[in-house]
N, C-alpha and C positions, 0 to 999 in steps of 0.2 A: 608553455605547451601543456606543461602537465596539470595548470589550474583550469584548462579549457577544456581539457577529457574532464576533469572533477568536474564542472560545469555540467557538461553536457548529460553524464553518469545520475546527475543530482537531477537535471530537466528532465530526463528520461524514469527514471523511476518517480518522478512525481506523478509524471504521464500514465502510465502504466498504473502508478497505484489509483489514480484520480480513477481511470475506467473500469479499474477491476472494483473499486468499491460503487458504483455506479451503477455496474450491472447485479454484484449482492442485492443492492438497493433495489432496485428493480423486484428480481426474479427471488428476493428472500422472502423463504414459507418456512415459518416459527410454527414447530408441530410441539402441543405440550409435554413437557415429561409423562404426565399420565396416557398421553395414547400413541406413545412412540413403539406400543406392543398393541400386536392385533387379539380383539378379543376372541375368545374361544368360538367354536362352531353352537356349543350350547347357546353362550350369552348373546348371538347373534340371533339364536333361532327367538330364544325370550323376545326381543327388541321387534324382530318381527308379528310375534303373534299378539304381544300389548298390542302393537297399533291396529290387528287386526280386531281382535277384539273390542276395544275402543272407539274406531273409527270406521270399524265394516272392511280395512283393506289396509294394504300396504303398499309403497309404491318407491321403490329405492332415490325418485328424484328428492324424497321427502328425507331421504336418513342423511344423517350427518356424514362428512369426510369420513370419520374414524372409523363407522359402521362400514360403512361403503367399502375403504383400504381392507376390511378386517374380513369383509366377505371373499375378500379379492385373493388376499392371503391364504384364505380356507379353501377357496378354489382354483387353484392351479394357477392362482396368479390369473387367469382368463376375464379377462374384458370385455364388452362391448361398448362401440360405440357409435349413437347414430347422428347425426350433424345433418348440417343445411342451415340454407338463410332464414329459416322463421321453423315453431314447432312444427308443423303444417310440413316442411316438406321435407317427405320421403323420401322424391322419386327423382332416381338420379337422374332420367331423361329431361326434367323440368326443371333442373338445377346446372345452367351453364357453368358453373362453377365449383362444380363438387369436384374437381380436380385441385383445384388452388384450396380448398378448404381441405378437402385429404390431407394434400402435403400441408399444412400449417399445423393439423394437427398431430401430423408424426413428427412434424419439427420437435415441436415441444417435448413429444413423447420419449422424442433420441436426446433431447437436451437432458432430461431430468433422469432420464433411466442412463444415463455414462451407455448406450450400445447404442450396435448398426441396426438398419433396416430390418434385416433380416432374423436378427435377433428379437424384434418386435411385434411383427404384423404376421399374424395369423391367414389374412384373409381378407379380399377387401369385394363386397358385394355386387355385382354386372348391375343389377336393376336399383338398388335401395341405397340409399344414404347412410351404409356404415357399414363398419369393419370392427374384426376380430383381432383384439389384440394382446401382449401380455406386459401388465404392469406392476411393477413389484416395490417400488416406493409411494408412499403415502403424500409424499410431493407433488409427484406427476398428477394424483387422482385432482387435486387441488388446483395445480396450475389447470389443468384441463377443463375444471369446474367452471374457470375463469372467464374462458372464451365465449364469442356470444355466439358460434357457431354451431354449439354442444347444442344437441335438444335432447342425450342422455347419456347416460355413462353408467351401466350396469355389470355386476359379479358375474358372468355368463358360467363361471364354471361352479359355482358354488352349489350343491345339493341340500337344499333343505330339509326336503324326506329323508332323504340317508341319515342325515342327522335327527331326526325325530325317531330314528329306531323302530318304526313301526312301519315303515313301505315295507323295509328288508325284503326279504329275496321268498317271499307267498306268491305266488302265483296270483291268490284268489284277492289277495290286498290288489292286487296290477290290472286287475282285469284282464287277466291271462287263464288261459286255459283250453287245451287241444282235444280232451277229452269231450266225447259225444255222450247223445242222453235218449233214454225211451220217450217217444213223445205222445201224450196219452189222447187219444180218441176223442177225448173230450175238449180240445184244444184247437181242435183244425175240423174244416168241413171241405173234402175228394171231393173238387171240380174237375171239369174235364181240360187236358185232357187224360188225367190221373197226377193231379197236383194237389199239395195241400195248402188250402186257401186258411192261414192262422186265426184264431179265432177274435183278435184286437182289428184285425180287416173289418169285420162286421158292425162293428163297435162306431169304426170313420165312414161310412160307407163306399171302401174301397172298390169292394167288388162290383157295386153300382156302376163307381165310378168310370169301371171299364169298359162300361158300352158306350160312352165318350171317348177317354182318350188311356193309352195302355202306355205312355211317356215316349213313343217314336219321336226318333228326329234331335231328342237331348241329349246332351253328356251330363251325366252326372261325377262328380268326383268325388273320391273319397278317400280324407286324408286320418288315415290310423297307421294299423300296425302292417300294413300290407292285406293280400289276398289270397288265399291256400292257393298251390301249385298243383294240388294233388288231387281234389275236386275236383271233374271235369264240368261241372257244371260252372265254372270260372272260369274254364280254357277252353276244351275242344267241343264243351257240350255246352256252351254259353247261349247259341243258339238252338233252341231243344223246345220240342213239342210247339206251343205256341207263338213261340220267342224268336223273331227271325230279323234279318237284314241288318242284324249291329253288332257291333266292336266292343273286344274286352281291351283293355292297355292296362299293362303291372308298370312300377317304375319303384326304383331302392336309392330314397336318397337318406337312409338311416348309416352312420358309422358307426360301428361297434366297436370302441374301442375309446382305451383312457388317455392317450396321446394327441391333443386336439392337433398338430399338423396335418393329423391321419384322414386322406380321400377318399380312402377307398370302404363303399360301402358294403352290407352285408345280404346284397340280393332283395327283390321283392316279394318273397315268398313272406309269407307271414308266420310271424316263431312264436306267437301269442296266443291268436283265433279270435281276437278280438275284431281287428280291422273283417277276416273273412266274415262273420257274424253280422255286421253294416251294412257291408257290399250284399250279403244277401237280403237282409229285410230292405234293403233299398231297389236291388236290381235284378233280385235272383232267377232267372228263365222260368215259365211257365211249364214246365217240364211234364214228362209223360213217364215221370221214375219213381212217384210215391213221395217226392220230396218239397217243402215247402216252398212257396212262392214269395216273390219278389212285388212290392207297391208299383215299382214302374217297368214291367216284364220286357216291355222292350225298350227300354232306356239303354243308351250307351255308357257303358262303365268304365270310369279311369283311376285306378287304386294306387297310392301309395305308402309305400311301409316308410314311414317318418318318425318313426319310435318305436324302442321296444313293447313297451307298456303304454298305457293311459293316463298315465302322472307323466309330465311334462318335466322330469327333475334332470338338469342339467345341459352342456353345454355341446355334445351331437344330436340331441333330443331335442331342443329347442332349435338349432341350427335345421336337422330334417325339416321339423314342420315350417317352418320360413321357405325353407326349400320346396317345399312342397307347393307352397302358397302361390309364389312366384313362378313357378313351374306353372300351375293350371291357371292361374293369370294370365299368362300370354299364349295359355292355348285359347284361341278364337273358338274354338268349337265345345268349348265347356260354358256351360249356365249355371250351374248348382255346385255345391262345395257343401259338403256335411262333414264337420268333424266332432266326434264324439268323445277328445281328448281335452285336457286342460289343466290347471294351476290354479293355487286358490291365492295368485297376485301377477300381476301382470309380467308382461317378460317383454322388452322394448323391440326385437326383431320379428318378435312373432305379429304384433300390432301393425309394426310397418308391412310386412306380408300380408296381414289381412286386410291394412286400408290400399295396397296395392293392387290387392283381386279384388276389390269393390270400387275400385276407380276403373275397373275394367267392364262394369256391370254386373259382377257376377251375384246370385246370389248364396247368400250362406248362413245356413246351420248351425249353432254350436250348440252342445249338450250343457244344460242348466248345471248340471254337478249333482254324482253321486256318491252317495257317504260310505266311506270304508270306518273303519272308528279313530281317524286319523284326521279328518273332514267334517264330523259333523260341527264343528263350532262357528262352520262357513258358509254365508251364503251363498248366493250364482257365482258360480266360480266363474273365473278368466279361461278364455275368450270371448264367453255367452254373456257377459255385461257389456261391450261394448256395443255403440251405435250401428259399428257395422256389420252388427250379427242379428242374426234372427235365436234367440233363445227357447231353448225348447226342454219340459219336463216330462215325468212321466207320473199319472194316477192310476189310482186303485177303480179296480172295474164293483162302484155303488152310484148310487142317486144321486149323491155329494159329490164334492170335491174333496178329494181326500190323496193328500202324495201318496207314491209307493213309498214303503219302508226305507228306502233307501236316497229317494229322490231329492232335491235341492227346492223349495221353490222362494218368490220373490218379487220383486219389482220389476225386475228385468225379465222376468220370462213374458214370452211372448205367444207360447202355444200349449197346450197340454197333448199328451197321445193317453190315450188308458190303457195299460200295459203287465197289472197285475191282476190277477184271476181273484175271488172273492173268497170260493170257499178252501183254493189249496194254494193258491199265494203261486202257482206258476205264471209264468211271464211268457216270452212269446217264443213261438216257433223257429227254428233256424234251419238254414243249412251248415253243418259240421264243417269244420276243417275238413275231415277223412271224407274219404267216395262211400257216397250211396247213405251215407246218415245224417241223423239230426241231430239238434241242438235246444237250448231255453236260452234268450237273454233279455237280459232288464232294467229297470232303470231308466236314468236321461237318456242314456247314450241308445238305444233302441227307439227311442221316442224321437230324437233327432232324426236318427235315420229313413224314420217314417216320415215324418215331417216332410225332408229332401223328397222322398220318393212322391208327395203327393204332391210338392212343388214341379215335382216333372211332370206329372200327368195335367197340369193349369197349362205350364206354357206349352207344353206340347199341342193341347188343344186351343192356344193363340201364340203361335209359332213367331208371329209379328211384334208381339209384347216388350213393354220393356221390364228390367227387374220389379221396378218400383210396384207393375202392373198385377205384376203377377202375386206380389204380396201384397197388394190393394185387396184383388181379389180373395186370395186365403183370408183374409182378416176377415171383410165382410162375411165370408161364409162359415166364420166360427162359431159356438154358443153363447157366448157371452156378447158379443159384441152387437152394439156398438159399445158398452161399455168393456173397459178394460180390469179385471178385479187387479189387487194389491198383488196376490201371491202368483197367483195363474194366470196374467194375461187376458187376450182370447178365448182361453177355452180351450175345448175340443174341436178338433179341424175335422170339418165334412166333408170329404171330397167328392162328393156325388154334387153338391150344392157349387162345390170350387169349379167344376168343370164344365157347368153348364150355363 
């Protein structure tokens, strides 16, 4: 009896050892001695900017595991991840499967990370193929890398500018700022019905343009820093003077806060003045109050606050603008999407957002990049390089082409506005954050917004159009074109030409 328990004791742990070295075998990730420590936030930022430098850009599917864990490490541990059966897809309504592929990939997730469910998953996305997670071994990053369901696996919470010491907390580096400005005489031309008509309108032939079409019938969206609360010409005075029969909409899907659980947003109101500065060179009422006007006056506006700032740096910042994307995507009643924010390297939820509102038809806008002294070593920044953007710069008001001091240009750009003055370098016209004042802004991101605005007044005056159509038409009716230069695209957009 008792050599037959020895027996069995002796079967039994062969068994046992036999499966447990089986599955080592399997699931073993040899990490080397040298990168068993994550590298610093500095030698990270290094490794990023070589390749920008080098190769025009960076793009985390290109960095190594150890890169990759080390970013992961510096930030919050915060992941993303976007999956599906092929690069291509997104969209989780066209992915019967993106449920069986979720769960495989939090299998692995709870296998490698020793935790539960709930200990891991941040977030898992209604419309898009991927979720927010948090992974803190350099295993998992690996095993994950492995699967062929991965189409990416990004640091979501890592802050690069923070680490370059130079966004820091300036205002004027963010593109922030609530303060209003005298706006000089020499800048704008009182149309009626006592509006000021900015003097870069004359430049496109905007105001031409409006004995065609004044953008009735479109939603424009714009996704920044939100829209002042405070200005009634964004709320109760939206429709004013000449501006009639349409709708404003705020919407706050920005989280302020460094706990990524955290849902709850910070309101729509804009804490910047950046986003309101957009909203108005794109939509602002033709108003009867002394204050500057809007490209598509009676365009319908849908703003929202999707970041603090205009650098894209971090992991409720990028999450907002996805939000954002996806939001005005499956509003049926938006055309147009202008955002005047970005990254100088892609960010993998933000791209699924925007190839998500372009599989909706929408069109959109992004700002070529403006240089703070942190950015000039880059060209068109992200989002304005991809396919499914319209990229937009901004020139200096001479005979040439010439950037503004500040502006990006490139291959990618696809429009120019002229938007800085010759002989005193002012920029354009605004309406303030605060009631009853003005503003200057400048750069891509003013130039985008115009762009948008002149894209409403095409489809508005072929209300029937498809996207495609309508940027057919802008092209054709640029300076340049039909040729495309290297740096500048198009050209300058005539809208007097686009709408007729």
């Amino acid at each position: 009896m008792t050599k037959k328990i020895l027996k069995l004791f002796v079967l039994s742990l062969f068994v046992f050892s036999s499966c447990t070295k089986e599955d080592s075998f399997d699931d073993s990730i040899v990490i080397e001695a040298s990168q068993k420590d994550p590298l610093s936030p500095q030698q990270i930022n290094a490794k990023i900017d070589e390749s920008i430098n080098t190769k025009g850009l960076f793009n985390w599917k290109e960095a190594s595991n150890h890169l990759l864990w080390s970013a992961m490490a510096q930030g919050q541990n915060i992941a993303t991840i976007g999956f599906g059966n092929s690069a291509s897809n997104f969209d989780r309504s066209m992915t019967s499967n993106n449920q069986k592929i979720q769960n495989d990939l939090l299998a692995i997730i709870k296998k490698h990370e020793g935790k539960e469910l709930d200990k891991i998953l941040i977030s898992s996305d209604n419309y898009l193929n991927l979720l927010d997670v948090i992974i803190e071994k350099q295993e998992t990053v690996i095993a994950l890398r492995n699967s062929n369901y991965l189409r990416y696996l990004e640091p979501s919470g890592y802050k690069y500018f923070e680490v370059k010491n130079q966004y820091s907390k300036s205002a004027s580096s963010s593109g922030c700022g609530l303060e209003s400005s005298t706006i000089s005489s020499l800048d704008y031309t009182t149309i009626t019905p006592n509006a000021l008509a900015p003097w870069t309108f004359y430049k496109h032939n905007i105001t031409s343009a409006w004995s065609y079409s004044t953008g009735a019938g479109v939603t424009i969206g714009v996704v920044d820093t939100g829209a002042s609360t405070v200005n009634t010409l964004f709320n109760s005075s939206f429709n004013d003077g000449y501006s009639s029969g349409r709708t404003v909409q705020k919407f706050g899907v920005y989280v302020d806060s460094i706990w990524p659980w955290s849902t709850t947003t910070d309101g729509a109101n804009d804490k910047c003045g950046h986003g309101t500065s957009m909203s108005s060179v794109a939509a602002a009422p033709r108003n009867d109050n002394g204050q500057p006007v809007g490209v598509a006056y009676n365009s319908n506006l849908i703003t929202y606050r999707a970041a603090s700032n205009v650098v894209l740096d971090g992991y409720h910042e990028q999450n907002g603008v996805k939000n954002a994307f996806t939001g005005l995507a499956n509003n049926t009643n938006v055309k147009i999407i202008s955002m005047s924010m970005g990254h100088v390297f892609s960010v993998g939820k933000i791209e699924d957002g925007i190839k998500y509102a372009y599989s909706k038809g929408k069109l959109i806008f992004c700002a070529g990049g403006t240089s703070t002294d942190f950015t000039t070593f880059v060209g068109v920044i992200f989002p304005a390089w991809m396919a499914e953007t319209v990229a937009v710069t901004g020139i200096k008001e001479t005979s040439t082409y010439q950037a503004c001091d500040v502006c990006h240009t490139g291959s990618k750009i696809d429009f120019t506005i002229m938007m800085q003055r010759a002989g005193t370098g002012n920029t354009v016209p605004v309406n303030s954050y605060n009631e009853g004042q003005g503003d200057y802004v400048g750069g891509s991101s003013v130039a985008t917004a115009t762009a948008a605005g002149i894209g409403a007044l095409v489809w508005s005056k072929h209300p029937t159009w498809t996207r495609d159509q309508v940027l057919t038409k802008m092209r054709q009716s640029s300076h340049l074109y039909p040729n495309k230069n290297a740096e500048y695209g198009y050209g300058m957009l005539d809208a007097s030409l686009a709408v007729q």
